[in-house]
C-alpha positions, 0 to 999 in steps of 0.5 A: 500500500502507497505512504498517505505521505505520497501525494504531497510530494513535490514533484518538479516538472520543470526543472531548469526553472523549478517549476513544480507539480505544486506550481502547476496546480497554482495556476492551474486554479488561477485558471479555473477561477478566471475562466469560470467567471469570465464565462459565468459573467460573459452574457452580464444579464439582468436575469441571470442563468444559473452560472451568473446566479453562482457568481453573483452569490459567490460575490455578494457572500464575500462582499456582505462577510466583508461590510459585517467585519470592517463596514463599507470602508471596507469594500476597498479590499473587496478585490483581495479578499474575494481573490483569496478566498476563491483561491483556497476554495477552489484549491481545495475543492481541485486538490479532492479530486483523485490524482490532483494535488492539494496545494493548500496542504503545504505549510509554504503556501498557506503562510505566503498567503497569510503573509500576505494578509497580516503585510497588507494590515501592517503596510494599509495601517502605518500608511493612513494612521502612520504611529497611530496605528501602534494603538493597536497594541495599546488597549485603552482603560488599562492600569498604568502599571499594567500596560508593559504586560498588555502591550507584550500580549498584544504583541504576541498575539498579532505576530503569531497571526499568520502562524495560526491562520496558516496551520489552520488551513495547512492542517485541516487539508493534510488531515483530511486527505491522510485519512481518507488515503488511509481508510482507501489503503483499508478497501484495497488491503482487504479486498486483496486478501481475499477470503472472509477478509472481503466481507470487512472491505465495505466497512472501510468503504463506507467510512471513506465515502463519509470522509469524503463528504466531510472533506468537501464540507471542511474544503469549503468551511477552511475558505470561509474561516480564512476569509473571515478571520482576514476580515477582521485583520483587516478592520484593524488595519482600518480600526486600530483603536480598541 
């Protein structure tokens, strides 16, 4: 039976420029995403066809998720979040069908994206409140003789942001896939085995349908946490004050 570990290698296919197996399935989902909205949106009717229906909920999903965290000043990184989260969601979705490869399972790309949130809020929030945004940091009502230890706890948990934010993702989809691989080894084990031992094959069998249906559910659950715990990074880059 094939290592669970097996389908996260990297795999060059490129090697001159070290383009990756990786690589490809990151643009490979760039591509999704733009081609399924350039021809959902092609027609831009005043009654839309179901396509269009699906991009219009997707858009005015982020959108509302959005205004909810930050308030319609917000919207001005509409492009930015809609962008990520189709991103993780159509990577996940991509990395459940057999044979694909699930970039969001690499620690590399779930914190360069993460990286790129928190660089946005610190970059966004030194540029329009400039040392202001230092408050962040500094909750307001806090005792003097308090204050040192607030600010290192405030510290600390803005600079372990994007380790949180990217473990959550990297390790849900490496879990989810590591199982389902496993409880699919089960079947092909038993049923290899033969004898009374192929009457047990559909009890792993029926797990890993129920697995399956699961991952596609925390597929699309991952894409909206990261969504929304982006929001609200970016309302402090908007709101610094406690």
């Amino acid at each position: 039976m094939a290592s669970p570990i097996e389908q996260f290698q990297i795999k060059p296919i490129i090697p001159v420029i070290n383009f990756t197996n990786s690589s490809a399935f990151m643009i490979g989902a760039a591509a999704v995403i733009v081609g399924g909205l350039l021809y959902a949106t092609r027609k831009r009717a005043v009654v839309p066809g179901r396509a269009q229906s699906v991009a219009e909920v997707l858009h005015d999903f982020v959108a509302n998720t959005l205004v909810d965290a930050t308030g319609k000043e917000g919207m001005k990184f509409f492009p930015l979040v809609f962008s990520l989260f189709m991103f993780v969601l159509t990577a996940n979705l991509l990395g459940m069908i057999p044979g694909f490869f699930t970039v969001t399972s690499h620690i590399i790309v779930t914190f360069a994206l993460a990286m790129l949130v928190i660089g946005t809020v610190v970059v966004y929030g030194f540029m329009k409140h400039g040392t202001h945004f230092l408050g962040l940091f500094v909750p307001s009502g806090v005792p003097g003789w308090l204050l040192p230890f607030i600010v290192v706890i405030e510290l600390i948990s803005f600079l372990s942001r994007p380790i949180s934010l990217s473990l959550r993702l990297f390790a849900n989809m490496l879990a989810g896939h590591i199982a389902l691989k496993v409880f699919a080894g089960f079947v092909v084990s038993l049923l290899a085995a033969g004898g009374a031992l192929t009457i047990l094959a559909p009890l792993p069998l029926l797990m890993a349908v129920a697995l399956m249906a699961l991952e596609f559910l925390v597929a699309a659950l991952q894409a909206y946490v990261f969504t929304v715990l982006t929001c609200i990074y970016l309302n402090d880059a908007l709101h610094p004050g406690h």
